[in-house]
Backbone as CSV, one residue per row, in Angstrom:
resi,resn,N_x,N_y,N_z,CA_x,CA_y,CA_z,C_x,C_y,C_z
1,UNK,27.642,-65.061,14.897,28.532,-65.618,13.876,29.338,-64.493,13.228
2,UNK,30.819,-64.429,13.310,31.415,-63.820,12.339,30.793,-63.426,10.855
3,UNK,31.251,-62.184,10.430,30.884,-61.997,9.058,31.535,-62.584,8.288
4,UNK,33.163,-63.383,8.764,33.863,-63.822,7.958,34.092,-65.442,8.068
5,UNK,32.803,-66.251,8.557,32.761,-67.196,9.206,33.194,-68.472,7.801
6,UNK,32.685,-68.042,6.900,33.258,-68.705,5.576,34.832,-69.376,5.918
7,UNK,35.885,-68.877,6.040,37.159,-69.214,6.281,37.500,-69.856,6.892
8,UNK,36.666,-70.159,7.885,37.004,-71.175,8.827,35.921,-72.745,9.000
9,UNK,34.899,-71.980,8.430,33.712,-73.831,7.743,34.294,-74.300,7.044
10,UNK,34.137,-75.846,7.449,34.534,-76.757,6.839,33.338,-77.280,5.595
11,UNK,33.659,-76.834,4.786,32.485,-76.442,3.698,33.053,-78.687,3.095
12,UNK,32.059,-78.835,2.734,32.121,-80.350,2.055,32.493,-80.113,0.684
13,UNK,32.397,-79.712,0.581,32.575,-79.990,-1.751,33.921,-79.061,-2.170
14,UNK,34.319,-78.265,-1.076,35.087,-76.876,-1.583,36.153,-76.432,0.014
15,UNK,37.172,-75.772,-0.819,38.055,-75.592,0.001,38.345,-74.314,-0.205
16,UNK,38.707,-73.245,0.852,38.820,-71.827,0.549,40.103,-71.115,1.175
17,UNK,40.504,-70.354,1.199,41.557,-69.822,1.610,41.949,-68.335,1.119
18,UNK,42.018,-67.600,2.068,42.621,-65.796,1.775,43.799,-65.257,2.073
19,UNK,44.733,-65.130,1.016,45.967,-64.180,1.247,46.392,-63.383,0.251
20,UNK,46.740,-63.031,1.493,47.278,-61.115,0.448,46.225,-60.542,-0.745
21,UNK,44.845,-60.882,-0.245,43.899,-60.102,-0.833,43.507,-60.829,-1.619
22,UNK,43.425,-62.487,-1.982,43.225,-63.137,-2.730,42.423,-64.177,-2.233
23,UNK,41.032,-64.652,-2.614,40.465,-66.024,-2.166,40.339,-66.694,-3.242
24,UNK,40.720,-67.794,-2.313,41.177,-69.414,-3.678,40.134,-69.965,-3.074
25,UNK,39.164,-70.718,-4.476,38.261,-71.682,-3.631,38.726,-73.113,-4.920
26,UNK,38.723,-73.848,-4.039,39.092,-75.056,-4.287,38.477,-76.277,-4.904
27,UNK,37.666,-76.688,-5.940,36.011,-77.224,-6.175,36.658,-78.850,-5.868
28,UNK,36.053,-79.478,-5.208,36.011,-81.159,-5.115,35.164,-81.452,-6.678
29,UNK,35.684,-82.888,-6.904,34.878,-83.192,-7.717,34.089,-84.616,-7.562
30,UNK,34.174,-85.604,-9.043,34.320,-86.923,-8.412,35.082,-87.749,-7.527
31,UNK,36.680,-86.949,-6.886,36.781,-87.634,-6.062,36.433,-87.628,-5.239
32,UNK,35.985,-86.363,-4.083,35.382,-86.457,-3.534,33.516,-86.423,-3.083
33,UNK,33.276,-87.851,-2.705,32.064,-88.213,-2.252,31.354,-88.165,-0.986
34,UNK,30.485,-87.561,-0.532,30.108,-87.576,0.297,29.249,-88.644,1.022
35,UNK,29.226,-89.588,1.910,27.547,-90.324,2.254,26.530,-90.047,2.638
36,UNK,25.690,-89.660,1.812,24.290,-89.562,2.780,24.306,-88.150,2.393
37,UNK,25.246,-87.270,1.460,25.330,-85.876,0.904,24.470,-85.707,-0.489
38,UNK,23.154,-85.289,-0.827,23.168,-85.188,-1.967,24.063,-84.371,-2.775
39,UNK,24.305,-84.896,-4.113,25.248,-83.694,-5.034,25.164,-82.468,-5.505
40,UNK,23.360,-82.324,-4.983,22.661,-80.896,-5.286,22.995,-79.815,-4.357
41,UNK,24.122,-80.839,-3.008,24.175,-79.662,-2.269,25.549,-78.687,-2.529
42,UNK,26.530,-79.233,-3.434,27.378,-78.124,-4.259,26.843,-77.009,-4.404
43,UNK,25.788,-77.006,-5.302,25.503,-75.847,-5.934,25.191,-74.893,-4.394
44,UNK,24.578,-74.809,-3.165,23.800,-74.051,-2.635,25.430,-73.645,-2.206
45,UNK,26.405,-74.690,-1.596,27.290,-74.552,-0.886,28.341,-73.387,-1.619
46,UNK,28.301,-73.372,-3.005,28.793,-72.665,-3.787,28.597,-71.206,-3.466
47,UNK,27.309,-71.037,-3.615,26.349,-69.778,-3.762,26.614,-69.285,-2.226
48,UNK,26.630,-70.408,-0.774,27.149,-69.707,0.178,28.343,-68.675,0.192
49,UNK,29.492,-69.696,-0.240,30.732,-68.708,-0.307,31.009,-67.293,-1.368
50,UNK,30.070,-67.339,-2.307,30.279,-66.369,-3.166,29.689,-65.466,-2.742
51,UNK,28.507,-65.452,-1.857,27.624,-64.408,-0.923,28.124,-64.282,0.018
52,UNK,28.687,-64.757,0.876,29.982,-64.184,1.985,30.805,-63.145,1.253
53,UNK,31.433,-63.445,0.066,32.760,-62.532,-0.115,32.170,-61.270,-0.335
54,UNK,30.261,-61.311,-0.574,30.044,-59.627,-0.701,30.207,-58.593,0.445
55,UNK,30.560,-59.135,1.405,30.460,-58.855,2.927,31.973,-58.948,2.841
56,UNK,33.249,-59.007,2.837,34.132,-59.100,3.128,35.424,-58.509,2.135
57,UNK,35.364,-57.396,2.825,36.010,-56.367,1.658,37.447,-56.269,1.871
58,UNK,38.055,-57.615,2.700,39.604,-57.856,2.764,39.778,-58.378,1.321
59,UNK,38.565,-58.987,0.151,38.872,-59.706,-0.607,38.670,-58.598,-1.928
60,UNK,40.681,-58.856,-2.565,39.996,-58.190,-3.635,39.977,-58.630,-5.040
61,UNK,40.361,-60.335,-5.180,40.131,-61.085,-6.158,40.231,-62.193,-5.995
62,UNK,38.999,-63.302,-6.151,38.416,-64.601,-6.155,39.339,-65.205,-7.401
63,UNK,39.685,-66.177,-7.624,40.654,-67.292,-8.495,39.365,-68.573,-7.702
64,UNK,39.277,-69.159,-8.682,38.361,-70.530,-8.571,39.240,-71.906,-9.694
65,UNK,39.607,-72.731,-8.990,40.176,-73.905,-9.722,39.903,-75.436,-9.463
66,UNK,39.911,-76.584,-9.886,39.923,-77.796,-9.405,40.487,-78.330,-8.180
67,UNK,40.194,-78.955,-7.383,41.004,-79.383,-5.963,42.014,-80.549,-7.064
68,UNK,41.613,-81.381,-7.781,42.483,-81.729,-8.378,43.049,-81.703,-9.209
69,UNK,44.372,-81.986,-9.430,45.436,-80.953,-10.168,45.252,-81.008,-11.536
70,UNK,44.141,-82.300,-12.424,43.639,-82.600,-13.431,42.364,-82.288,-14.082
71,UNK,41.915,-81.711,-12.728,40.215,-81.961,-12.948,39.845,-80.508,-12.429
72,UNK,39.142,-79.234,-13.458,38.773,-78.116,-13.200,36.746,-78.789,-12.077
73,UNK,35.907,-79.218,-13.105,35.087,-79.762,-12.611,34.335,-81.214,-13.674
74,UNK,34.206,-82.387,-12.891,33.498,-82.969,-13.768,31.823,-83.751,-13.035
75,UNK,31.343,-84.156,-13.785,29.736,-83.996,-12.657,29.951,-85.537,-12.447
76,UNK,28.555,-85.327,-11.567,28.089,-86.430,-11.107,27.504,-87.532,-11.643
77,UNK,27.479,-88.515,-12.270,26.870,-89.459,-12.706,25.513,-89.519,-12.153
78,UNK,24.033,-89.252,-12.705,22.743,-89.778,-12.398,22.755,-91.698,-11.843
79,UNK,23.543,-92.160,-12.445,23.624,-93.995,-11.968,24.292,-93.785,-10.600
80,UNK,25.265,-92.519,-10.376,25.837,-92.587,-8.783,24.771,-91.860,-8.102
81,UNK,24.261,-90.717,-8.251,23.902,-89.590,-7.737,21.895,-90.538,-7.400
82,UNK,21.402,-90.410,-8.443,19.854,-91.161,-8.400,19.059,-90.151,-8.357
83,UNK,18.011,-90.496,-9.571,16.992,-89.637,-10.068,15.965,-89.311,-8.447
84,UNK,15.839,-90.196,-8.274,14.877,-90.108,-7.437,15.458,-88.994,-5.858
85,UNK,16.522,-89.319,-5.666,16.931,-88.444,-4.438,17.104,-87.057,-4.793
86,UNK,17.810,-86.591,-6.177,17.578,-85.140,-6.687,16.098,-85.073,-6.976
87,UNK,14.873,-85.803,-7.090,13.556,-84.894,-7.205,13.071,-85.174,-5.907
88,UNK,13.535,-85.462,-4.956,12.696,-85.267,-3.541,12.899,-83.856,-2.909
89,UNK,11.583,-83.143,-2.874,11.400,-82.236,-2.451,12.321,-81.238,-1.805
90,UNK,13.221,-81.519,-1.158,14.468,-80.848,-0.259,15.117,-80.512,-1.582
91,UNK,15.873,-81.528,-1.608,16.790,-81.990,-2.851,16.489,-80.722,-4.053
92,UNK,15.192,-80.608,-4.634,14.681,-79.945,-5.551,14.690,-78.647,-5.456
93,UNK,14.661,-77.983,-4.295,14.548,-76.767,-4.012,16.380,-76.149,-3.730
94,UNK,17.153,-77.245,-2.869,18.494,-76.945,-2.749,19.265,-76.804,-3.987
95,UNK,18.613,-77.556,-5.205,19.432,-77.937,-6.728,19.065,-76.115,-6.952
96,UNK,16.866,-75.972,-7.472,17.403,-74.640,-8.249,17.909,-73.835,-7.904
97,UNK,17.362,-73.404,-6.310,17.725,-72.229,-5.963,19.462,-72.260,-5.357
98,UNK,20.059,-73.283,-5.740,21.281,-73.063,-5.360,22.207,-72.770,-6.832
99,UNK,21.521,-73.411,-8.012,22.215,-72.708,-9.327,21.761,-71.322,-9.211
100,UNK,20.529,-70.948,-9.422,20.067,-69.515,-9.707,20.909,-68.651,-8.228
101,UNK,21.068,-68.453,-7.723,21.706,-67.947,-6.832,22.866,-67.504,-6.778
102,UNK,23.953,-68.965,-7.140,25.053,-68.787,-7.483,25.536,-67.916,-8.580
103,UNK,24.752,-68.395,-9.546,24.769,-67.637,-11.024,24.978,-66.165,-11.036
104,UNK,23.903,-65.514,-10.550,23.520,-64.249,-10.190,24.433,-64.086,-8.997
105,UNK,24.883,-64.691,-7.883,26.372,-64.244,-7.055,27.052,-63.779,-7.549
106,UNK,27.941,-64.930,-8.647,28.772,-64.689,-9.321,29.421,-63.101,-10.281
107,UNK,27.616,-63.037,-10.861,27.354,-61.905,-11.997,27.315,-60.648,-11.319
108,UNK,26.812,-60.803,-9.820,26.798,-59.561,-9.178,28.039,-59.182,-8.328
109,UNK,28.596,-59.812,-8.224,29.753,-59.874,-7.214,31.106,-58.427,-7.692
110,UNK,30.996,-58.012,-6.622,32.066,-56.735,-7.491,33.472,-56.862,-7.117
111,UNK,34.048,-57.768,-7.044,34.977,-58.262,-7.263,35.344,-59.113,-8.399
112,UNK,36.708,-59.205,-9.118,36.666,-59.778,-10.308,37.082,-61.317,-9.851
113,UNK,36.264,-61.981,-10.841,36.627,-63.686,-10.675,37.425,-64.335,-11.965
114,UNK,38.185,-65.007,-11.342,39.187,-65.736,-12.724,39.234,-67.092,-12.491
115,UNK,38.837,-68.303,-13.729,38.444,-69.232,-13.244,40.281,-70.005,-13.706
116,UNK,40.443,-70.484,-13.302,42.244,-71.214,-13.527,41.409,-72.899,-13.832
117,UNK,41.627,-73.080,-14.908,41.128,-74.517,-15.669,41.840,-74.954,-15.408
118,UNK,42.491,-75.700,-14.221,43.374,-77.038,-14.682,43.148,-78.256,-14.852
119,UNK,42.044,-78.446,-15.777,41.568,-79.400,-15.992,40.482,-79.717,-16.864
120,UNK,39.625,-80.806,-17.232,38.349,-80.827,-17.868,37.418,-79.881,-17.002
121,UNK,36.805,-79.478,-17.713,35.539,-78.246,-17.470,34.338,-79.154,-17.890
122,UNK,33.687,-80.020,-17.139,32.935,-80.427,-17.574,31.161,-80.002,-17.042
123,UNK,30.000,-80.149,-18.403,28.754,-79.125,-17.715,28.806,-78.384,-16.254
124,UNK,28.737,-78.395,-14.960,28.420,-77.358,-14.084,29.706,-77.191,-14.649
125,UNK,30.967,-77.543,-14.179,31.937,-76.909,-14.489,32.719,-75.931,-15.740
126,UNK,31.944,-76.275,-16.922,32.166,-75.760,-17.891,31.167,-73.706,-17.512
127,UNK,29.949,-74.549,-17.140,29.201,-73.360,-16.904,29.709,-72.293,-15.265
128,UNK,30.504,-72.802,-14.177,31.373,-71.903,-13.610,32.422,-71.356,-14.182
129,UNK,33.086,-71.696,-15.324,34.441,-71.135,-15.883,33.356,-69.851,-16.281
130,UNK,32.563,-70.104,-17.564,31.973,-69.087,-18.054,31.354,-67.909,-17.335
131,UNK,30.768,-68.381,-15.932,30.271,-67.129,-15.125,31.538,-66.166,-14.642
132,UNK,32.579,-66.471,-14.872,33.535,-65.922,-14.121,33.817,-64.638,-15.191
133,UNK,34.873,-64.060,-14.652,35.292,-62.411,-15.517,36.362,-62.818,-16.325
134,UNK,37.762,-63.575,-15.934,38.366,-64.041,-16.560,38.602,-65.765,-16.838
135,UNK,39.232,-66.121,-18.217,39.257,-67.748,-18.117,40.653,-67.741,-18.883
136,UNK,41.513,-68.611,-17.582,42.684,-69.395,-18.042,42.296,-70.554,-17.849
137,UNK,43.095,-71.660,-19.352,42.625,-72.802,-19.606,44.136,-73.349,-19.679
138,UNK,44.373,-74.414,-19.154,45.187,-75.625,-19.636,44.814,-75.432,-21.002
139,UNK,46.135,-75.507,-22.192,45.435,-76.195,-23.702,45.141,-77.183,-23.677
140,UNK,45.076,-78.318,-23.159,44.746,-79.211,-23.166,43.001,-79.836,-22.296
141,UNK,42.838,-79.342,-22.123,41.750,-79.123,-20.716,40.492,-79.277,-21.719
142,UNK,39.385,-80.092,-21.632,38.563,-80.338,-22.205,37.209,-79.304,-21.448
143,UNK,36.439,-78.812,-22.477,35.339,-77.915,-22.172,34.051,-78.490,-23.040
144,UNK,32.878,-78.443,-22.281,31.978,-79.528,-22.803,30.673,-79.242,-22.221
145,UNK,29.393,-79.371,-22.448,28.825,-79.124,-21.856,27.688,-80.592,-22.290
146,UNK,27.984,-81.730,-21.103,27.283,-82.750,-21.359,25.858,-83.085,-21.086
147,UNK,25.654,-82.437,-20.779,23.879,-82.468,-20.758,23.106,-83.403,-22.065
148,UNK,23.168,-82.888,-22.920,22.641,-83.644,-23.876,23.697,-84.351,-25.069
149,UNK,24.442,-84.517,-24.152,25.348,-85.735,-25.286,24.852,-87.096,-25.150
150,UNK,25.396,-87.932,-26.038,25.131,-89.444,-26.287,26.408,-90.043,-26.890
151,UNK,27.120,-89.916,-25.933,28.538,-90.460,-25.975,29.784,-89.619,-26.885
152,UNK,29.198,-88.408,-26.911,30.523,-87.526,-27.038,31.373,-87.084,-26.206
153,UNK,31.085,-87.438,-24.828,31.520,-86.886,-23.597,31.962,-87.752,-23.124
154,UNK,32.770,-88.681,-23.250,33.049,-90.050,-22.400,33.857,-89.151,-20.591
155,UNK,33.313,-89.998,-19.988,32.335,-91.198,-19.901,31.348,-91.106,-19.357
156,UNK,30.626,-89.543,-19.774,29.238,-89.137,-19.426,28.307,-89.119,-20.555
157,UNK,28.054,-90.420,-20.526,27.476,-90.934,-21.771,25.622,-91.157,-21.219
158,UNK,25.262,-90.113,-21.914,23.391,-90.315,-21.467,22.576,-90.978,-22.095
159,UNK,21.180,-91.451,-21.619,20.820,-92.531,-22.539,19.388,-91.385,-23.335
160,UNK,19.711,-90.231,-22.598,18.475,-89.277,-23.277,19.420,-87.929,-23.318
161,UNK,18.712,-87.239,-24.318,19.267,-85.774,-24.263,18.287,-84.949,-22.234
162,UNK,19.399,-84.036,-22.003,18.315,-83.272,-20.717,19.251,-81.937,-21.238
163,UNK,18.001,-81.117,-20.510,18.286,-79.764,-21.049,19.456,-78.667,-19.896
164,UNK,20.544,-78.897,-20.999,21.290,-77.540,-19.870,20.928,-76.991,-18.721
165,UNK,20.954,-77.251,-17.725,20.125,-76.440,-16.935,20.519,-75.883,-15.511
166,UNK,22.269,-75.629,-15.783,22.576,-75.745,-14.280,23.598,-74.519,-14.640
167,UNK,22.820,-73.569,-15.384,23.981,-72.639,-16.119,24.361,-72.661,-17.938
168,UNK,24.593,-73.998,-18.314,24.989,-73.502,-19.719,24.241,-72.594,-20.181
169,UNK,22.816,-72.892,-20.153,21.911,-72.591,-20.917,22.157,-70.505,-20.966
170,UNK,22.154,-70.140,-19.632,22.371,-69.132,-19.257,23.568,-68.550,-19.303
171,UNK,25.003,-68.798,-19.703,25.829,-68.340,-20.276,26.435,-68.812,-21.596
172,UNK,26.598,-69.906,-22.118,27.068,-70.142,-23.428,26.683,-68.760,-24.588
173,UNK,25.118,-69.154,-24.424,24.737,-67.543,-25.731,25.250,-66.761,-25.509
174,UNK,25.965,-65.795,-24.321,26.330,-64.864,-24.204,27.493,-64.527,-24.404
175,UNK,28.427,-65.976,-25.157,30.304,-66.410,-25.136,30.425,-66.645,-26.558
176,UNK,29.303,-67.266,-27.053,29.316,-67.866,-28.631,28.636,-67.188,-29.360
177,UNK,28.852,-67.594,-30.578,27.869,-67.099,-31.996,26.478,-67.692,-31.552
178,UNK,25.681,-67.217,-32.414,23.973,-68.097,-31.983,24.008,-69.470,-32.546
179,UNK,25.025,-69.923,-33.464,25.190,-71.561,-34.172,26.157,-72.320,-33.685
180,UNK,27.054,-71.275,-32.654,28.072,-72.354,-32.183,27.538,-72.733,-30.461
181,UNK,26.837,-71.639,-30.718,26.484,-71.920,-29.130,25.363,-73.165,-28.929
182,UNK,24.654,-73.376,-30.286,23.685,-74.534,-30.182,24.392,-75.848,-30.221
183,UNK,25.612,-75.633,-31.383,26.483,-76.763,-31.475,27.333,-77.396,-30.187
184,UNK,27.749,-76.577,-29.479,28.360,-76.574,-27.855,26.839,-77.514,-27.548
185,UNK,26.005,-76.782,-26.609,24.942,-77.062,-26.002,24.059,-78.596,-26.703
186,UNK,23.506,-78.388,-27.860,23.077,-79.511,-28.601,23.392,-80.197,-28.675
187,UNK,24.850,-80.372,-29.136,25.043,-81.605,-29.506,26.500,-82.001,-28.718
188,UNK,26.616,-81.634,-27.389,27.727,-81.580,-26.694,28.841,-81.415,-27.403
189,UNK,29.224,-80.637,-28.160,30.767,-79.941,-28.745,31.432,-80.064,-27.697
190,UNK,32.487,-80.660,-27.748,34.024,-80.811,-26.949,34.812,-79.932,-27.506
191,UNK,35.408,-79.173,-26.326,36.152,-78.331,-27.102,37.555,-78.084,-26.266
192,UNK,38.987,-78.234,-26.896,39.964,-78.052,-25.932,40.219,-76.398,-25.440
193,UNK,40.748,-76.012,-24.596,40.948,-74.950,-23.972,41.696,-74.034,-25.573
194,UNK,42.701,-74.687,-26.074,43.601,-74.002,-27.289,42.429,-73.639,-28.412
195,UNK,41.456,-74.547,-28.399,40.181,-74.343,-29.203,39.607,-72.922,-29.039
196,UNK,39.369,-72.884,-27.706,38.476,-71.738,-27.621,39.075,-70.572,-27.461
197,UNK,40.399,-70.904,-27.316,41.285,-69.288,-26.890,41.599,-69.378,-28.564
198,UNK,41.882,-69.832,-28.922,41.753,-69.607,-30.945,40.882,-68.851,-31.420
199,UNK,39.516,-69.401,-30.337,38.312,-68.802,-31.496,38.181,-67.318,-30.787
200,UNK,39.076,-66.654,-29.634,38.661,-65.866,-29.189,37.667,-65.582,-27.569
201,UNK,37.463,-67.247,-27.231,36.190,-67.187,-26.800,36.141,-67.238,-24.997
202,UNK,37.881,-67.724,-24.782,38.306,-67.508,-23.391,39.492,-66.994,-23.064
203,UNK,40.201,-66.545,-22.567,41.613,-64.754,-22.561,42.634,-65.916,-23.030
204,UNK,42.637,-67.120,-21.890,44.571,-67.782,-22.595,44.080,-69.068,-22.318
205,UNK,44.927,-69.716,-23.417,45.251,-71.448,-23.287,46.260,-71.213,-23.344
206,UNK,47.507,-71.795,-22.259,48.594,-72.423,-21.881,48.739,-74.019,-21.435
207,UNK,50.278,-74.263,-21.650,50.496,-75.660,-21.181,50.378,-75.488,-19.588
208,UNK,50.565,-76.489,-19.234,49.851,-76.935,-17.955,50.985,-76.246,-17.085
209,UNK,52.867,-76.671,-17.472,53.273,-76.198,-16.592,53.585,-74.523,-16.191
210,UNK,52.459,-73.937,-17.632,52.561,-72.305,-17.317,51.188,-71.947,-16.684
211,UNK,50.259,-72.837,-16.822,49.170,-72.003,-15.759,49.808,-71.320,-14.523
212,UNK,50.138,-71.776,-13.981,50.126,-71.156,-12.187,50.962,-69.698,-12.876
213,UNK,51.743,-69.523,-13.269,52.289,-68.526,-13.702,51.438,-67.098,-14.643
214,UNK,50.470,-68.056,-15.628,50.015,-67.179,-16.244,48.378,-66.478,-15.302
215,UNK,48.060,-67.078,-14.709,47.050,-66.782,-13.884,47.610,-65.908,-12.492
216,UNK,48.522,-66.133,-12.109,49.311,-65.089,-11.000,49.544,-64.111,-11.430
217,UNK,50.031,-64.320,-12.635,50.648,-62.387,-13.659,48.959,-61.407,-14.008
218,UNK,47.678,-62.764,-14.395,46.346,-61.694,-14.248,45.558,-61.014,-12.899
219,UNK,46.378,-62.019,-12.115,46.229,-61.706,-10.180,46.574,-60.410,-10.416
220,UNK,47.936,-60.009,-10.188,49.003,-59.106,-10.070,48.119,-57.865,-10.441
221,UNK,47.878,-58.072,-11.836,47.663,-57.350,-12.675,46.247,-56.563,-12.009
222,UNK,45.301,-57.192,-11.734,44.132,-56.786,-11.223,44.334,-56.432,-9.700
223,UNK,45.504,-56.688,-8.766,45.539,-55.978,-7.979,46.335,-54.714,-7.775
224,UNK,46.815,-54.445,-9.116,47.424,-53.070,-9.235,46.283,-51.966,-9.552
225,UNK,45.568,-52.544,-9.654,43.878,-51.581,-10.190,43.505,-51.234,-9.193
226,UNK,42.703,-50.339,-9.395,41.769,-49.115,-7.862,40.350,-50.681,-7.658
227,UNK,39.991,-50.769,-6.592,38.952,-51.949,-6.545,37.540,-51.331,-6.317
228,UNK,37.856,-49.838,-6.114,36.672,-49.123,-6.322,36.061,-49.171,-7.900
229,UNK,37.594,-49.361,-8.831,37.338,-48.893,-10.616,36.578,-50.168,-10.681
230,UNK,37.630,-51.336,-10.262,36.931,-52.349,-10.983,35.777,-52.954,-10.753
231,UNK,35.261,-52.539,-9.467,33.997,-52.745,-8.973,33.194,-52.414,-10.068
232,UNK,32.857,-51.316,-10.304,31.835,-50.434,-11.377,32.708,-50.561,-12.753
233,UNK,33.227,-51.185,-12.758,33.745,-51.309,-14.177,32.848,-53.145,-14.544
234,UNK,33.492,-53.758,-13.896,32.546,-55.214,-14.162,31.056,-54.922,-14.196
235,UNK,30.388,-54.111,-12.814,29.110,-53.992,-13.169,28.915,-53.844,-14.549
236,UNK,29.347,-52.589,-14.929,28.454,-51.782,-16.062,28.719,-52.547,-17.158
237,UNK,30.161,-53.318,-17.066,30.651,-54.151,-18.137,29.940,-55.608,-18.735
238,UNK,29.396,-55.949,-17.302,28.671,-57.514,-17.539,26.921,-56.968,-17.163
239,UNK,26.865,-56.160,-17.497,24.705,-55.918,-17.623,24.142,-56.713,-18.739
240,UNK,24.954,-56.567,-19.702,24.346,-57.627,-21.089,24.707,-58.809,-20.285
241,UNK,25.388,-59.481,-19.670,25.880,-60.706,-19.512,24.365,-61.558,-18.225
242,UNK,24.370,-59.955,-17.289,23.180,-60.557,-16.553,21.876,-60.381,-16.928
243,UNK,21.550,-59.215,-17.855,20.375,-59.543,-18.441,20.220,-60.641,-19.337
244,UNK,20.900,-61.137,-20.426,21.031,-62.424,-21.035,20.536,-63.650,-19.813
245,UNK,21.477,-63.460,-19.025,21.495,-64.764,-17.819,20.069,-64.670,-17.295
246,UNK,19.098,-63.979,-16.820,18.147,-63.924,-16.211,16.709,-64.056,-17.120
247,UNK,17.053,-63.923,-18.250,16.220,-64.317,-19.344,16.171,-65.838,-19.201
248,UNK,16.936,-66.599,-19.338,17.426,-67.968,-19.433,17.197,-69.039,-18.557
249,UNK,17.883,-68.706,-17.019,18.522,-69.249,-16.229,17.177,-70.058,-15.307
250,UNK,16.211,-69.672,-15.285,14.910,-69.985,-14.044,14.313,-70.897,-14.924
251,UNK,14.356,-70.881,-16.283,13.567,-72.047,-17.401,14.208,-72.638,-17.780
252,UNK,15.598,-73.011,-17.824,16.926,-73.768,-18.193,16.496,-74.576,-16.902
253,UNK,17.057,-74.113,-15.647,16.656,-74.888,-14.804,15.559,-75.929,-14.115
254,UNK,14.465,-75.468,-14.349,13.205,-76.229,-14.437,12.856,-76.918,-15.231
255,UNK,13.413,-76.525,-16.690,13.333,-78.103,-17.459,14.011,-79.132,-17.709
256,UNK,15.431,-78.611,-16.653,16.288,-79.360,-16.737,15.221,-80.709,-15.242
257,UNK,14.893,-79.670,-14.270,14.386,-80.826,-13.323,13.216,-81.671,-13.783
258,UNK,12.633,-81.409,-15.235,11.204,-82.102,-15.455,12.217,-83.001,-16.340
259,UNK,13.167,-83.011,-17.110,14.225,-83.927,-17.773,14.467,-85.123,-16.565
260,UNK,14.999,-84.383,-15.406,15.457,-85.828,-14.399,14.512,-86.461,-14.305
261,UNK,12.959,-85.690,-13.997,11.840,-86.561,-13.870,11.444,-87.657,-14.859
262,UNK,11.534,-87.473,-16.034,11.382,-88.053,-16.710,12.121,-89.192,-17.078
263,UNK,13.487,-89.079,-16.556,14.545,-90.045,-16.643,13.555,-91.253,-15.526
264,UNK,14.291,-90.523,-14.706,13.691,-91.309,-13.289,12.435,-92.251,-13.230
265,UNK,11.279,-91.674,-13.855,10.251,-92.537,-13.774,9.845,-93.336,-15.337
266,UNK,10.491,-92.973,-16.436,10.209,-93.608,-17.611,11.404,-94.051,-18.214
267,UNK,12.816,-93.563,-17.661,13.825,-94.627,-19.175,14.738,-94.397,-17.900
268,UNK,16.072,-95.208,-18.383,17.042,-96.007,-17.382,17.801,-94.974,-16.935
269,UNK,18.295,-95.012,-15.604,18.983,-94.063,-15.064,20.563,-93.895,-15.334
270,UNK,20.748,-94.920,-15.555,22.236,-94.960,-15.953,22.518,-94.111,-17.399
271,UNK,23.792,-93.550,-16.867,24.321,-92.634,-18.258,25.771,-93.171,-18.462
272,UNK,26.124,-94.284,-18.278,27.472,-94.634,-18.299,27.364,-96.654,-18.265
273,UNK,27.612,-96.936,-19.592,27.727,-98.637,-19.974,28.776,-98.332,-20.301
């Protein structure tokens, strides 16, 4: 198998592409469904391509955005997806070890990543913008982390709180104050892209028809840099970011899977009336 065999798989959830030193990966969301695909297999499929690009040193900056032109990422519904097929054994092992993996891809990866929001950022998706190095947001672009909302998140409306566990948990603290980050996480805080580039908390909110523009000028910009600098410059730069993350990320996740369990065998699966 090629080392660069990534480029040419037809990966299910994600679409990729390299030029002029640049890989675009493309995230599917709810529109696209797979049959007979669990939704746990994003995450591993994710963690594939981000572990390829360590091997492939044509690449010298990752851009990650929505396949659709509205939608950065929004999840899966438990009433579509089903408690019971994410805790069957396969399923369970492809979910953690395909967040924890990715996570730590991401954080280790010495190439810089810029996530281009064009769209709602919703939980996984909110928690890929954040793993990334840079974040351009649509102002308008909703950021959220629905895990434990109860209808602040329409129309990922849960009938129980479950615990972050596919990432927020493991980057929010490391973006927010220690009270805003509970307020995000706790109590699902919605927050628009202009919100958080206000508070400081992601590089730019622009209107929609200046993204492509303002995210090409931070391209540019990072490929005028030595990729040797920025290699060891992100390391040394994001060590708080991965020690934080690795504190977090293996117990975020596991109680997020004893949460599904609990859905699944004691209260209703549906998160959306």
């Amino acid at each position: 198998m090629s080392k660069y065999w990534y480029l040419d798989y037809e990966f299910i959830y994600f679409s990729v592409s390299l030029e002029d030193a640049v890989l675009r990966i493309a995230m599917h969301g709810l529109d696209r469904k797979i049959e007979g695909r669990p939704w746990t297999d994003r995450h591993w499929e994710f963690f594939e391509i981000i572990n390829a690009v360590r091997t492939d040193n044509r690449v010298r900056v990752v851009v990650i955005e929505g396949a659709n032109p509205d939608v950065f990422w929004v999840p899966q519904l438990l009433s579509d997806a089903g408690a019971e097929d994410v805790m069957s054994p396969p399923n369970v092992w492809t979910a953690t070890t395909g967040i924890i993996r990715l996570h730590e891809a991401m954080v280790d990866l010495d190439r810089p990543i810029v996530a281009k929001v064009n769209g709602d950022a919703i939980g996984w998706g909110s928690s890929v913008a954040f793993a990334s190095d840079f974040i351009i947001a649509r102002e308008d672009a909703r950021f959220a982390d629905h895990h434990m909302g109860m209808g602040e998140v329409q129309p990922f409306r849960t009938v129980a709180g479950m615990v972050p566990g596919d990432g927020g948990l493991a980057h929010i603290p490391a973006h927010m104050s220690p009270t805003l980050a509970k307020e995000y996480l706790m109590l699902a805080r919605v927050f628009t892209g202009r919100e958080l580039a206000d508070r400081g908390i992601i590089n730019y909110a622009v209107p929609a028809d200046e993204l492509d523009a303002r995210v090409e000028q931070i391209v540019a910009a990072l490929l005028k840099r030595s990729a040797y600098a920025l290699a060891w410059t992100k390391r040394v730069a994001g060590q708080h970011i991965k020690a934080q993350m690795q504190l977090r990320l293996d117990a975020a996740t596991a109680y997020q899977l004893v949460n599904i369990y609990q859905l699944g065998k004691y209260g209703d699966q549906k998160n959306l009336e």
